[in-house]
Backbone of each chain as ProteinMPNN parsed JSONL, in Angstrom:
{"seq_chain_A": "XXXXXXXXXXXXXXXXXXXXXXXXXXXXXXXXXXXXXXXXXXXXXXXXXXXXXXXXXXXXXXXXXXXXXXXXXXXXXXXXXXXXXXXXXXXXXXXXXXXXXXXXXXXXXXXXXXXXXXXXXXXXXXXXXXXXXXX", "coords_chain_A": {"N_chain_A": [[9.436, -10.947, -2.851], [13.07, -11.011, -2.726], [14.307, -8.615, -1.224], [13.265, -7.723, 0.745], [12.347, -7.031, 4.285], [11.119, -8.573, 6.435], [10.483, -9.325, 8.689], [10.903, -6.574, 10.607], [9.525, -4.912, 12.885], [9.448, -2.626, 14.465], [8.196, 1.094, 13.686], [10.12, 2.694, 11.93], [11.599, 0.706, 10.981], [9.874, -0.954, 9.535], [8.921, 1.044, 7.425], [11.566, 0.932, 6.237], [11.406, -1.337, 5.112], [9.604, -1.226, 3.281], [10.7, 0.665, 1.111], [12.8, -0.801, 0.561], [11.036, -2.998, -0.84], [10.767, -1.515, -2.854], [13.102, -0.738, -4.4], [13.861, -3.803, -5.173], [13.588, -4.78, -7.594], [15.76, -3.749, -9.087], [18.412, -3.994, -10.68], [21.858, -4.336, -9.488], [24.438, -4.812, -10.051], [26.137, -4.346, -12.497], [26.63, -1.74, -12.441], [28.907, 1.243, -12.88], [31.692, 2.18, -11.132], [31.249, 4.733, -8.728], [28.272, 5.337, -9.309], [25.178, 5.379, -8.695], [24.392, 3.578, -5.458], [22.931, 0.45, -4.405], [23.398, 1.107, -1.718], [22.802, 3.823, -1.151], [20.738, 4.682, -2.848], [18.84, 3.563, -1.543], [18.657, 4.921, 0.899], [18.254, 7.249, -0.39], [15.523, 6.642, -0.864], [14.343, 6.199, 1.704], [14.113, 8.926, 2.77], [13.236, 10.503, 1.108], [10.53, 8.946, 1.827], [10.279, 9.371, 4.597], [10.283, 12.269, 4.374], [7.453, 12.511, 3.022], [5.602, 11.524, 4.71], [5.881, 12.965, 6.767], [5.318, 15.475, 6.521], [2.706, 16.165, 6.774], [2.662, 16.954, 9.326], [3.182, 19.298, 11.832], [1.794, 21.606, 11.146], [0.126, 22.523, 12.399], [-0.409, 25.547, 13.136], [-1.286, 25.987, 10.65], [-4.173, 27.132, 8.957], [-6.302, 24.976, 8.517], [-8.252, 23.227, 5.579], [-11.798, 22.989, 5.225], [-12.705, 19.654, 6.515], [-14.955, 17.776, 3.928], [-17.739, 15.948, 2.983], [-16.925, 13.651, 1.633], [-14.688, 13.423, 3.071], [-15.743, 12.323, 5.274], [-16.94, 9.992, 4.926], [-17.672, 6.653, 5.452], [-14.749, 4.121, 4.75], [-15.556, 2.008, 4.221], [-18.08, 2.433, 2.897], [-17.05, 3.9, 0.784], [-15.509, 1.911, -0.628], [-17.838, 0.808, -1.858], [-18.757, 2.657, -3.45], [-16.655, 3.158, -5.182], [-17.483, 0.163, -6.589], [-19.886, 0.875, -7.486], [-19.127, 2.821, -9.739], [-17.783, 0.733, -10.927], [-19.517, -0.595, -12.021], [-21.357, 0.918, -13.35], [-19.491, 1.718, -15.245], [-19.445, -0.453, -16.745], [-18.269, -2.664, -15.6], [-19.26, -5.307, -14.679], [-19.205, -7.879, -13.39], [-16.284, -7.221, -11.973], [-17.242, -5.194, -10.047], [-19.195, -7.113, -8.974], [-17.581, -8.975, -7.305], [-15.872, -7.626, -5.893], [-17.861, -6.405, -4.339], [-18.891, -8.971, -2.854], [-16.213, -9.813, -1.813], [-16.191, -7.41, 0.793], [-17.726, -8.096, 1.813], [-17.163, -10.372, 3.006], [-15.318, -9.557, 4.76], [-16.635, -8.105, 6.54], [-17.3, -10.059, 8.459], [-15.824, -11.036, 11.035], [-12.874, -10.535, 10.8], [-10.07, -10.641, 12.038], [-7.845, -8.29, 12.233], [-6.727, -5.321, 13.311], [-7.287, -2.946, 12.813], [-8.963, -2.747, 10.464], [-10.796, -0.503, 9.242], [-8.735, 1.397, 8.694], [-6.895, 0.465, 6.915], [-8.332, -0.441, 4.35], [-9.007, 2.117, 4.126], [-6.829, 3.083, 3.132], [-6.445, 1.363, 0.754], [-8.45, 2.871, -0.788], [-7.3, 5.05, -0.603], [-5.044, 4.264, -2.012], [-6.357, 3.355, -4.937], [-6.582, 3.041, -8.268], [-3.989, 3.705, -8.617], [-1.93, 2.54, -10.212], [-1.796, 1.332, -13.994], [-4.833, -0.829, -14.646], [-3.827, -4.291, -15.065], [-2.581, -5.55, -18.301], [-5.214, -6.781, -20.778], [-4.829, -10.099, -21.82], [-5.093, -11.589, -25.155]], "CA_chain_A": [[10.5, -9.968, -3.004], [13.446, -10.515, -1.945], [15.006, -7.248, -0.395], [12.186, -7.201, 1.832], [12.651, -7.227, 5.452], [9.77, -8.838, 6.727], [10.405, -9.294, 10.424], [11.063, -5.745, 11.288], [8.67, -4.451, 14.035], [8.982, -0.961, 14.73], [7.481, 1.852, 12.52], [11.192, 2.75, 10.946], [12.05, -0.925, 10.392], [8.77, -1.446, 8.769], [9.431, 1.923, 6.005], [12.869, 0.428, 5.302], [11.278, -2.506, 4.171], [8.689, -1.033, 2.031], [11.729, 1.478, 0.569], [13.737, -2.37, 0.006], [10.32, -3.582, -1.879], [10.693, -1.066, -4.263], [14.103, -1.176, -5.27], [13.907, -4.902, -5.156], [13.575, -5.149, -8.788], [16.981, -3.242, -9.546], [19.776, -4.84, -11.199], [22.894, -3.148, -9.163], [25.502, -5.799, -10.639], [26.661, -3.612, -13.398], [26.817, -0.045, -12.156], [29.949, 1.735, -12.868], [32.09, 2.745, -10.233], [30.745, 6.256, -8.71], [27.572, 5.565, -9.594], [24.218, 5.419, -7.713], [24.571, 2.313, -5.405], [21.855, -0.219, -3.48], [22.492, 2.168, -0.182], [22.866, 5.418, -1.681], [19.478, 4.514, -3.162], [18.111, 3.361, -0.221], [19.026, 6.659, 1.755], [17.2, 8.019, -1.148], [13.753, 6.284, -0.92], [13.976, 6.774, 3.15], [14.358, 10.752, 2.29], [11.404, 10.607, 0.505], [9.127, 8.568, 2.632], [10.455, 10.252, 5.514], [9.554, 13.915, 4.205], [6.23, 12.737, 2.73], [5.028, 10.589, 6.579], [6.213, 13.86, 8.038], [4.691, 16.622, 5.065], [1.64, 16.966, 7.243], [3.04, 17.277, 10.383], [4.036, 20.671, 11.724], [1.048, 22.29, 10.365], [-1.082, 23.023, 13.741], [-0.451, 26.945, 12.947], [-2.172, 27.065, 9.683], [-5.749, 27.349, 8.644], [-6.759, 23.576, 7.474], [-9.648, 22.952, 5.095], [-12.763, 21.869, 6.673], [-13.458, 18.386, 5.768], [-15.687, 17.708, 2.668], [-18.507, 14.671, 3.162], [-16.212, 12.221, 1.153], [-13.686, 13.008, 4.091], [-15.991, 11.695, 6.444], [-17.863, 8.594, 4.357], [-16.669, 5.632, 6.097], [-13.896, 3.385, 4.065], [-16.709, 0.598, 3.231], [-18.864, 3.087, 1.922], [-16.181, 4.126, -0.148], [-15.271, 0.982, -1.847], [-18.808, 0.493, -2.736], [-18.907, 3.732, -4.242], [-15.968, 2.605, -6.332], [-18.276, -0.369, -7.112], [-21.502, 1.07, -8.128], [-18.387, 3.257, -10.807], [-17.511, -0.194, -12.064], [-20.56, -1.155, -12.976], [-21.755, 1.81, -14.53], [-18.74, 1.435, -16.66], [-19.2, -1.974, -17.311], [-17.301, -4.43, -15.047], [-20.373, -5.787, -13.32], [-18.246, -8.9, -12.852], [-15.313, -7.223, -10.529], [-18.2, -4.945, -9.31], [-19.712, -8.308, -8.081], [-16.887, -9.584, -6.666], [-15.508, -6.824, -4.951], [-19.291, -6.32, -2.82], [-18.68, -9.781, -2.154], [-14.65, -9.663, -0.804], [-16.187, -6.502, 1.163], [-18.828, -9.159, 2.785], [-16.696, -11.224, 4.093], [-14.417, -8.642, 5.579], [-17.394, -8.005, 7.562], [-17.321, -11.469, 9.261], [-14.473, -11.481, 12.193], [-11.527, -10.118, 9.92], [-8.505, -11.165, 12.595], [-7.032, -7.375, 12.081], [-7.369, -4.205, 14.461], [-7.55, -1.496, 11.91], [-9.17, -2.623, 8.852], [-11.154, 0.596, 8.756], [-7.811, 2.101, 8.255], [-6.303, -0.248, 5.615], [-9.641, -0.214, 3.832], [-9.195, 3.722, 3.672], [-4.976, 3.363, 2.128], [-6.775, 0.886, -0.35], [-9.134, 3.709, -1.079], [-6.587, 6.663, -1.479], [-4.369, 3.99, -3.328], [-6.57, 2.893, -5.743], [-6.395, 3.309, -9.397], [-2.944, 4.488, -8.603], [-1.548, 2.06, -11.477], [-2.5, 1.098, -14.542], [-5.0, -1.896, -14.686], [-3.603, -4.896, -15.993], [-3.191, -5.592, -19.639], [-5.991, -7.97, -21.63], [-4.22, -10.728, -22.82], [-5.737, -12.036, -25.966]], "C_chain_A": [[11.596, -10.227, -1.997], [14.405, -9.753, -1.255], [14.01, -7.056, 0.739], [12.503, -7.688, 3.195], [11.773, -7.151, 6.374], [9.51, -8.994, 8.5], [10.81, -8.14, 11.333], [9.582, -5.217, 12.201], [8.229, -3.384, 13.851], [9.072, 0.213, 13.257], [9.09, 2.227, 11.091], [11.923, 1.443, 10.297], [10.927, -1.3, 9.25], [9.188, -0.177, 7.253], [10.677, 1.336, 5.464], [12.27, -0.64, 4.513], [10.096, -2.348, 3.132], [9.796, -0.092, 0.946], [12.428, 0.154, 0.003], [12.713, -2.88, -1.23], [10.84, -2.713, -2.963], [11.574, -0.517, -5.302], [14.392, -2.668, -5.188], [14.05, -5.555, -6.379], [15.076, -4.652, -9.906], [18.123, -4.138, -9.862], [20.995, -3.897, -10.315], [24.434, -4.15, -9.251], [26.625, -4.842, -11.528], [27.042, -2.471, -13.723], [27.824, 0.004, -12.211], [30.313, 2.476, -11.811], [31.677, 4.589, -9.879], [29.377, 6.655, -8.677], [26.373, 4.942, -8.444], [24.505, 3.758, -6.974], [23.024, 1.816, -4.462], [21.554, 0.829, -1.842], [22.187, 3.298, -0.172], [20.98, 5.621, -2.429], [18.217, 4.093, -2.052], [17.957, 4.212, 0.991], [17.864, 7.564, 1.199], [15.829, 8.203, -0.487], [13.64, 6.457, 0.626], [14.008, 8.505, 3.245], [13.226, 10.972, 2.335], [10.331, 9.978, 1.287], [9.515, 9.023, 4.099], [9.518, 11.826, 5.458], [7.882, 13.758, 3.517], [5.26, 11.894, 4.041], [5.319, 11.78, 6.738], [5.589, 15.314, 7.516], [3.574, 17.075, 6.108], [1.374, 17.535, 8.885], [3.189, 18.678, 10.81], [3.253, 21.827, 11.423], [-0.378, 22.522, 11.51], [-1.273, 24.658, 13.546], [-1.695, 27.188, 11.709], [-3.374, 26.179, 9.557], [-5.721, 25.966, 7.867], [-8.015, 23.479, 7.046], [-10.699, 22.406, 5.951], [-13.384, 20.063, 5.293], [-14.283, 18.37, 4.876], [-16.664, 16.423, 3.468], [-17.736, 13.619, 2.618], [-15.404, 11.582, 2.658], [-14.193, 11.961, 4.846], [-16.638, 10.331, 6.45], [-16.969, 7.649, 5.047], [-15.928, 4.487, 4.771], [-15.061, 2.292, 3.382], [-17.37, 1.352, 2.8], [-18.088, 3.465, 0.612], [-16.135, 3.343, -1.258], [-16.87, 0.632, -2.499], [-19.639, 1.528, -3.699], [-18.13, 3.676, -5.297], [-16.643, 1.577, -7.495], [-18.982, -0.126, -7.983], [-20.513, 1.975, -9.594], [-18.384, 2.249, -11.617], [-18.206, -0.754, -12.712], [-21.307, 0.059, -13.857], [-20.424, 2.042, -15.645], [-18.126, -0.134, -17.117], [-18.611, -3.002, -17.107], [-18.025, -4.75, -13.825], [-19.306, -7.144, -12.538], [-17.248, -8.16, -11.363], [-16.091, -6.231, -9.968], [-18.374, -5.639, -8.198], [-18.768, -8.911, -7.0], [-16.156, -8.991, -5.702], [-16.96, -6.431, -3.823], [-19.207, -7.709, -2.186], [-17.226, -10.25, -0.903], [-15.238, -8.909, 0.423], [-17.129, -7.532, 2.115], [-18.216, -9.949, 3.6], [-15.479, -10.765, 5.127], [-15.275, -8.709, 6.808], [-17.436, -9.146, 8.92], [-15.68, -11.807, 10.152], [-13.031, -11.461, 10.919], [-10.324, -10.61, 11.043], [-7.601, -9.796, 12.897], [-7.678, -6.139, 13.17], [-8.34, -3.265, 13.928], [-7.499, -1.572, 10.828], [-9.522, -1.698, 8.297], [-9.741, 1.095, 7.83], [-6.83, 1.749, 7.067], [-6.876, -0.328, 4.798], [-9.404, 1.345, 3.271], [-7.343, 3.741, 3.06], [-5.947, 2.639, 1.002], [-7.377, 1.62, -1.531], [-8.479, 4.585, -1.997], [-5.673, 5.823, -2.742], [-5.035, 3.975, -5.001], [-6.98, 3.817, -7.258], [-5.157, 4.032, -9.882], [-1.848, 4.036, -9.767], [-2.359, 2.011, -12.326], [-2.922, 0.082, -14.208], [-4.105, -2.681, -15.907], [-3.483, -5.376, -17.809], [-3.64, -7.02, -20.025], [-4.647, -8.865, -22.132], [-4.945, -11.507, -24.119], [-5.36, -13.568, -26.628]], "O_chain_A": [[11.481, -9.929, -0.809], [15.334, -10.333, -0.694], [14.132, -6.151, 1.565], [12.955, -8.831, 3.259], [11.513, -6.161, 7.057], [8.529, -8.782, 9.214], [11.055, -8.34, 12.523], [8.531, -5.396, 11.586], [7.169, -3.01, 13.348], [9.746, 0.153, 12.229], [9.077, 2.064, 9.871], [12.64, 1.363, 9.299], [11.213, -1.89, 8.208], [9.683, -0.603, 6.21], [10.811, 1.258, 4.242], [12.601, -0.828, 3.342], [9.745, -3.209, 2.325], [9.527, -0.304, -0.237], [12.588, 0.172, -1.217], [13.161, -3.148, -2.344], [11.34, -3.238, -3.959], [11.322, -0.062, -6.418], [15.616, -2.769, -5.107], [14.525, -6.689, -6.441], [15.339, -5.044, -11.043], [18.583, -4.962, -9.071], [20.983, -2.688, -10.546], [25.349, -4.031, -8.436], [27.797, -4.7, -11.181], [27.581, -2.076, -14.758], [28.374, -0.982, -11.72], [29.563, 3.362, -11.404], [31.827, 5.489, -10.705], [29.007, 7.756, -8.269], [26.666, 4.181, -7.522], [24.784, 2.815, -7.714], [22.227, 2.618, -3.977], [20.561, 1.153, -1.191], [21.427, 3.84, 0.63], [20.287, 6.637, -2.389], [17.021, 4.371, -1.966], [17.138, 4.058, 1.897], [16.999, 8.244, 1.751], [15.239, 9.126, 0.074], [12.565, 6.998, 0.883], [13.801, 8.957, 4.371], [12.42, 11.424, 3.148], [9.241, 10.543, 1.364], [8.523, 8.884, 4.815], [8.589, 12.289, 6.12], [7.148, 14.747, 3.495], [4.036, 11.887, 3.906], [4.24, 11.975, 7.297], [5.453, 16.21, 8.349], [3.477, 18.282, 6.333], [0.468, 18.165, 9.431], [3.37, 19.386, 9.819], [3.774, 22.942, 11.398], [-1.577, 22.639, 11.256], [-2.397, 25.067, 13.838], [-2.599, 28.022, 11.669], [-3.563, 25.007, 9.883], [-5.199, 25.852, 6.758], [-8.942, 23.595, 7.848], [-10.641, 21.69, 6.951], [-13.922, 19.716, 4.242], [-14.673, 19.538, 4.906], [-16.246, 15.998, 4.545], [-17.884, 12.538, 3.188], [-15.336, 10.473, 3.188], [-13.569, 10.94, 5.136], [-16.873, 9.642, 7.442], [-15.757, 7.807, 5.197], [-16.693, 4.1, 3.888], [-15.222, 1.967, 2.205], [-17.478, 0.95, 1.642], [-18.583, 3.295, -0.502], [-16.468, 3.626, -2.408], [-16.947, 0.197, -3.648], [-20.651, 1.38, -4.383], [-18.589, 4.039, -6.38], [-16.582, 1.747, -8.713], [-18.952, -0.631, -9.105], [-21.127, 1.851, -10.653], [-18.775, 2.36, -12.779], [-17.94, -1.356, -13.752], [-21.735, -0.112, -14.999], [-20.575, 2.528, -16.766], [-17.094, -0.657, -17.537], [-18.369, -3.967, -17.833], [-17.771, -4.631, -12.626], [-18.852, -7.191, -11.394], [-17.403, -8.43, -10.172], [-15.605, -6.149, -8.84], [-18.078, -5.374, -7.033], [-19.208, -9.291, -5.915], [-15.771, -9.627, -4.721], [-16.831, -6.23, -2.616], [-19.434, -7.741, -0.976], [-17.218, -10.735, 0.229], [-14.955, -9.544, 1.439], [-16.941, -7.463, 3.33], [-18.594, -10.23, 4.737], [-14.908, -11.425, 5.996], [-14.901, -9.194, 7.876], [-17.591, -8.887, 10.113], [-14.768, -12.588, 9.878], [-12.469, -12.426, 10.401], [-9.433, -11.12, 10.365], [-6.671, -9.941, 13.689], [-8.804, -6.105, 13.667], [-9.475, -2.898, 14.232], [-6.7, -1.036, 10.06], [-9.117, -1.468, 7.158], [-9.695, 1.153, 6.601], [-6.151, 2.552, 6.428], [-6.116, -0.336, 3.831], [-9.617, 1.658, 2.1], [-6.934, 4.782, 2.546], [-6.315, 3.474, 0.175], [-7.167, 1.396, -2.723], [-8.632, 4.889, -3.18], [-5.504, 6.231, -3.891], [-4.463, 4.411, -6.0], [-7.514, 4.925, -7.314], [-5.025, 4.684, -10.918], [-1.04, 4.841, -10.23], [-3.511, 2.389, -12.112], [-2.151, -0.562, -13.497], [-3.759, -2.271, -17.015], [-4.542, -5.484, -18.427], [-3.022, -8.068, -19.839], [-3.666, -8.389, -22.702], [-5.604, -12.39, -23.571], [-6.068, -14.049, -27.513]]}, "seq_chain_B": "XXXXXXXXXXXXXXXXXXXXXXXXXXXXXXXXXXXXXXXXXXXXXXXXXXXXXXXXXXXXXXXXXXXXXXXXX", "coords_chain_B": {"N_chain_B": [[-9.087, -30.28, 19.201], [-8.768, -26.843, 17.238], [-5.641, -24.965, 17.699], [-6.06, -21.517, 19.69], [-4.335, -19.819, 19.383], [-3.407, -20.632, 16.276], [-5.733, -20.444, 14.988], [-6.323, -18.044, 15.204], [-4.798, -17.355, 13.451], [-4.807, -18.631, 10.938], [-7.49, -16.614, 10.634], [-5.983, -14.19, 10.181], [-4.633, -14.51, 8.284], [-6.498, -15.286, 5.976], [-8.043, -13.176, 5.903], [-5.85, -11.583, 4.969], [-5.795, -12.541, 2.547], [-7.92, -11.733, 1.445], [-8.026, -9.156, 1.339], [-5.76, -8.539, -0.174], [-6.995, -9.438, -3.243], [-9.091, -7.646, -3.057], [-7.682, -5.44, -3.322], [-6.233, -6.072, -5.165], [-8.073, -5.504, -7.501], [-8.712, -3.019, -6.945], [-6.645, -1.776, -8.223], [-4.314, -0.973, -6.858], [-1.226, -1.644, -7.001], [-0.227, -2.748, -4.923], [1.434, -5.445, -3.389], [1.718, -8.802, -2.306], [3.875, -8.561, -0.157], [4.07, -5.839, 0.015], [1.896, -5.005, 0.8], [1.241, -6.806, 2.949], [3.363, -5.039, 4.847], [1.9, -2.474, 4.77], [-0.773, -3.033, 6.416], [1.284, -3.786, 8.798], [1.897, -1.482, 9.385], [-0.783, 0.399, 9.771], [-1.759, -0.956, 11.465], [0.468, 0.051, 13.527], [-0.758, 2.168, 14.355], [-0.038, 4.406, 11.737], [-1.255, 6.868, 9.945], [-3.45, 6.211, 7.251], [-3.848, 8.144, 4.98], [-1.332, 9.475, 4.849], [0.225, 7.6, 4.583], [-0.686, 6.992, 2.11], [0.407, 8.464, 0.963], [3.306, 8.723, 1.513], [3.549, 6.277, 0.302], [3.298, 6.927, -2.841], [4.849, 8.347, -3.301], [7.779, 7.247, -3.378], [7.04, 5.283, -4.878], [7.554, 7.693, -7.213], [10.202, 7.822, -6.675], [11.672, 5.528, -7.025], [11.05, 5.316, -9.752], [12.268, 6.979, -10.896], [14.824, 6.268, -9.809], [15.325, 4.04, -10.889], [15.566, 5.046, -13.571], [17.726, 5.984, -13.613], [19.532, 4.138, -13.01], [19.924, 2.355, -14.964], [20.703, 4.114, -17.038], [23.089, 4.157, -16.412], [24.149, 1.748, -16.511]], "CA_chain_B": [[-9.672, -28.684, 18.902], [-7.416, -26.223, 16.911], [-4.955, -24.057, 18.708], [-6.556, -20.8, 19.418], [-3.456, -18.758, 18.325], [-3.193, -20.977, 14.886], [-7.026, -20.369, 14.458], [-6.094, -16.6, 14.835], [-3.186, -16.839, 12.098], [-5.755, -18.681, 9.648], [-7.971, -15.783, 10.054], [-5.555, -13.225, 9.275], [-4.176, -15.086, 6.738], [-7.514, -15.036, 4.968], [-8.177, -11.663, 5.668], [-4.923, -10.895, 4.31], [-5.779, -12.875, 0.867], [-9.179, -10.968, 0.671], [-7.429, -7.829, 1.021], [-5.017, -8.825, -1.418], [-7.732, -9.335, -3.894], [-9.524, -5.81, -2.624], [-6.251, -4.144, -3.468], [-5.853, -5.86, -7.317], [-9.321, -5.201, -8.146], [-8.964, -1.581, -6.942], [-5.716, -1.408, -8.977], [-3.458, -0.087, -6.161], [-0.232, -1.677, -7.389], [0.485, -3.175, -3.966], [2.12, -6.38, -3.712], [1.316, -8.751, -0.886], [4.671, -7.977, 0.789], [3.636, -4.536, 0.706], [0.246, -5.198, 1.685], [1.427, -6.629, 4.68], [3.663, -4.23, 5.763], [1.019, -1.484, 5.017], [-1.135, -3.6, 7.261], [1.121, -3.682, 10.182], [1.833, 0.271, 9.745], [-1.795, 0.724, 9.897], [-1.743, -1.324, 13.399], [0.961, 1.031, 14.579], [-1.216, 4.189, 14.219], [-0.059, 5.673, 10.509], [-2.212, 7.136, 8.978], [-3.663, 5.76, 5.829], [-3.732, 9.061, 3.995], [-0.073, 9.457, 4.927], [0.934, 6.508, 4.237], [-0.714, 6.491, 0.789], [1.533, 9.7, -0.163], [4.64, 7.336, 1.398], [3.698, 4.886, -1.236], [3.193, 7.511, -4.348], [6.606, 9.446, -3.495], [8.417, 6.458, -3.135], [6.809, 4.932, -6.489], [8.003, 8.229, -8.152], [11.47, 7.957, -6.239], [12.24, 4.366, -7.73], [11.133, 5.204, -11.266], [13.672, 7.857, -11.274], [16.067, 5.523, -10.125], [15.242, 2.694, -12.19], [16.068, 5.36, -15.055], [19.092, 6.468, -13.45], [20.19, 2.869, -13.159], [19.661, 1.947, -16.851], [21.278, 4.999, -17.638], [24.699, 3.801, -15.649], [24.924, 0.483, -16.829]], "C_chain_B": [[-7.874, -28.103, 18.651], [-7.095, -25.282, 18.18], [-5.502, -22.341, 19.128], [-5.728, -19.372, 18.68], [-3.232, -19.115, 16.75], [-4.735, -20.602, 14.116], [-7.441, -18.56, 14.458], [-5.43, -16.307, 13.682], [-4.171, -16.925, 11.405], [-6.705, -17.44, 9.409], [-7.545, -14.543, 10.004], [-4.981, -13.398, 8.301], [-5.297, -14.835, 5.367], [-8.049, -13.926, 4.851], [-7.36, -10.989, 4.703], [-4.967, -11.043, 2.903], [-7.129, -11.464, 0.267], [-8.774, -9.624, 0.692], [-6.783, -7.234, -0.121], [-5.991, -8.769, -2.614], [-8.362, -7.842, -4.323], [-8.576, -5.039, -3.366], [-5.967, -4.485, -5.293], [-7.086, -5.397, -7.795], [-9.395, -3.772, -8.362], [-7.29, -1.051, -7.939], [-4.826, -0.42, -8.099], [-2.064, 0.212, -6.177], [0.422, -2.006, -6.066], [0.639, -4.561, -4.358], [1.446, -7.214, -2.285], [2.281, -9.1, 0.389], [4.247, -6.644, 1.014], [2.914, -4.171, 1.104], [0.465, -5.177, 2.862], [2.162, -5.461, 5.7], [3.072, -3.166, 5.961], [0.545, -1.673, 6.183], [-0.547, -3.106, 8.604], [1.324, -2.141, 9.891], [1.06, 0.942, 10.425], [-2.538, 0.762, 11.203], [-1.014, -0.457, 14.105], [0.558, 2.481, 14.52], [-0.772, 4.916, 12.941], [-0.865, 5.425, 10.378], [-2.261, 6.886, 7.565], [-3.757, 6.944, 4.549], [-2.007, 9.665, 4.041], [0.447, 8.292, 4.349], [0.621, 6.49, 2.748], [-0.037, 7.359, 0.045], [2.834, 9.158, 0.384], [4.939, 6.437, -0.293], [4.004, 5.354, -3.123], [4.564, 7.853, -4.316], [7.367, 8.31, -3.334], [8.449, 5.826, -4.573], [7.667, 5.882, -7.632], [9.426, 8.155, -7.954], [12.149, 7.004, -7.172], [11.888, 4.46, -9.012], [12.129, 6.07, -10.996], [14.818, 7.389, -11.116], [16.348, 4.517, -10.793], [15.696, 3.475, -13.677], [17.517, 5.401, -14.59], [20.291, 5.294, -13.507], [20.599, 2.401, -14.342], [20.541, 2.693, -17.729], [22.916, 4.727, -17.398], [25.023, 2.716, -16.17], [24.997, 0.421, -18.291]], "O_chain_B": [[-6.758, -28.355, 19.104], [-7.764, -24.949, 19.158], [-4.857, -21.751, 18.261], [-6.09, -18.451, 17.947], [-2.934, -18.218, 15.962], [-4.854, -20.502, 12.895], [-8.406, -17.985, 13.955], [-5.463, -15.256, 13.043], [-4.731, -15.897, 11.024], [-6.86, -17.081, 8.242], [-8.373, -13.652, 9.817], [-4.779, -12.544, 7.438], [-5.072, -14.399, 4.238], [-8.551, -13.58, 3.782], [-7.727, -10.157, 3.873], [-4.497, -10.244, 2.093], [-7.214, -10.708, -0.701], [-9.346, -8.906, -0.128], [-6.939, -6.198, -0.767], [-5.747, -7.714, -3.2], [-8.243, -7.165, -5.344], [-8.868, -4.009, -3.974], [-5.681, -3.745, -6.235], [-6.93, -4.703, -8.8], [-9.857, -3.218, -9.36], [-7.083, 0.137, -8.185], [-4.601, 0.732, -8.471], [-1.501, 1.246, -5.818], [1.584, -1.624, -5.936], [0.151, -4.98, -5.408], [0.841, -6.618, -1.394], [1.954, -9.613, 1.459], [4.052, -6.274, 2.172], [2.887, -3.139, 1.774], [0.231, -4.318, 3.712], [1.802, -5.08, 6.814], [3.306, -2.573, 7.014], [0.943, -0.981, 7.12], [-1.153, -2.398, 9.408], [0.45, -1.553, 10.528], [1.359, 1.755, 11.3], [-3.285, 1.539, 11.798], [-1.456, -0.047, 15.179], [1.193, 3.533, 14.594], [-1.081, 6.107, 12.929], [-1.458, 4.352, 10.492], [-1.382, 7.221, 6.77], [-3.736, 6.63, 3.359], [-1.625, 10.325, 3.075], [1.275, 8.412, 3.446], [1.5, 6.031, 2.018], [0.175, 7.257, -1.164], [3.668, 9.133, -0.521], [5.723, 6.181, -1.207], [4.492, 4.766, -4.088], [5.336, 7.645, -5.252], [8.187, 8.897, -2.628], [9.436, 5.784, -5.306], [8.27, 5.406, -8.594], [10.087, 8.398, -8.964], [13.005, 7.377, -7.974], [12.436, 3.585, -9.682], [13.165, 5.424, -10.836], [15.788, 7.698, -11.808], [17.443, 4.155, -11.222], [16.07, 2.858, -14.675], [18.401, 4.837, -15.236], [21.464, 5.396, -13.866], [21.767, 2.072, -14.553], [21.041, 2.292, -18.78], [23.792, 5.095, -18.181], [26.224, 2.542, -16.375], [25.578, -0.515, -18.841]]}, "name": "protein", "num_of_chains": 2, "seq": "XXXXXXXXXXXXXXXXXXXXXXXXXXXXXXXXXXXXXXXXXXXXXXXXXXXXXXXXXXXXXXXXXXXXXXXXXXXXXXXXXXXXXXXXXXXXXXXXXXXXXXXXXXXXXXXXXXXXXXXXXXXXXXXXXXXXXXXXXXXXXXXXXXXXXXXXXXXXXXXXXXXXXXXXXXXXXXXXXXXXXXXXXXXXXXXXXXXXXXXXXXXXXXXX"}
């Protein structure tokens, strides 16, 4: 992608460039004068991931749920709870292959806070559709 | 003998593929530009349940402008 702005650092450099991925695919060649532009859109999508990073903030006053047991399952338990789903509905294959990816995570990963990328993968997932069969 | 910082890259490099993988399998709709920058986010302390309502409101932000775009030209 590229709108992406891959060598930013700090935490607001890094949201701009996930806000850039995802108008990255925009045509803005042909817009009529007046009309929404590349920064005006980009103001946008920092709006929005601004007020939803900041949504749970602020909220020390009120009464928060008490955790559930999912809350507290650790991220690898998770995905292999996703697992043991895919094979009871029939995709022993990426079942298999996902307990195996998850194996070799285990083995000196290179990263600080996989737990924690492990657990976005989590909340992301099934957030699109899967792919379509090609026949 | 390799370098010990290039023998660090390779294994976040390969971390980063098996992640990548992790992430199509689970159908998250990340990319692996946006992987990575999840990644480093993740290193600077957001939170992954924050961050994954970043990623949805942002998703719904750019379909609305991807119509609004379509609609202008």
């Amino acid at each position: 992608m590229s709108g992406c702005q891959g060598n930013s650092c700090s935490i607001t450099g890094m949201l701009g460039a996930l806000c850039d991925c995802c108008i990255s695919g925009l045509s803005w060649k042909r817009c009529a004068p007046g009309a929404v532009s590349r920064e005006s859109a980009r103001r946008i999508l920092r709006k929005r991931a601004y007020g939803a990073l900041l949504a749970g903030l602020f909220q020390d006053g009120l009464s928060k749920p008490a955790p559930n047991a999912l809350a507290k399952t650790p991220s690898h338990n998770k995905i292999l709870m996703i697992s043991f789903d895919l094979r009871v509905s029939g995709h022993d294959e990426e079942a298999e292959r996902l307990e195996e990816l998850l194996g070799q995570l285990r083995d000196g990963a290179g990263l600080s806070e996989l737990d924690s990328v492990l657990e976005l993968l989590v909340q992301l997932a099934g957030s699109v559709a899967p792919p379509l069969l090609s026949f | 003998m390799a370098n010990p910082a290039s023998a660090n890259m390779n294994a976040v490099r390969e971390t980063m593929d098996v992640l990548l993988e992790i992430s199509r399998l689970l159908n998250t709709g990340l990319d692996m530009e946006s992987l990575s920058i999840c990644v480093r986010l993740c290193e600077q302390g957001i939170n992954p349940e924050a961050l994954s309502s970043v990623i949805k409101e942002l998703r719904r932000a750019s379909d609305s402008l991807k119509v609004l775009t379509l609609m202008q030209q």
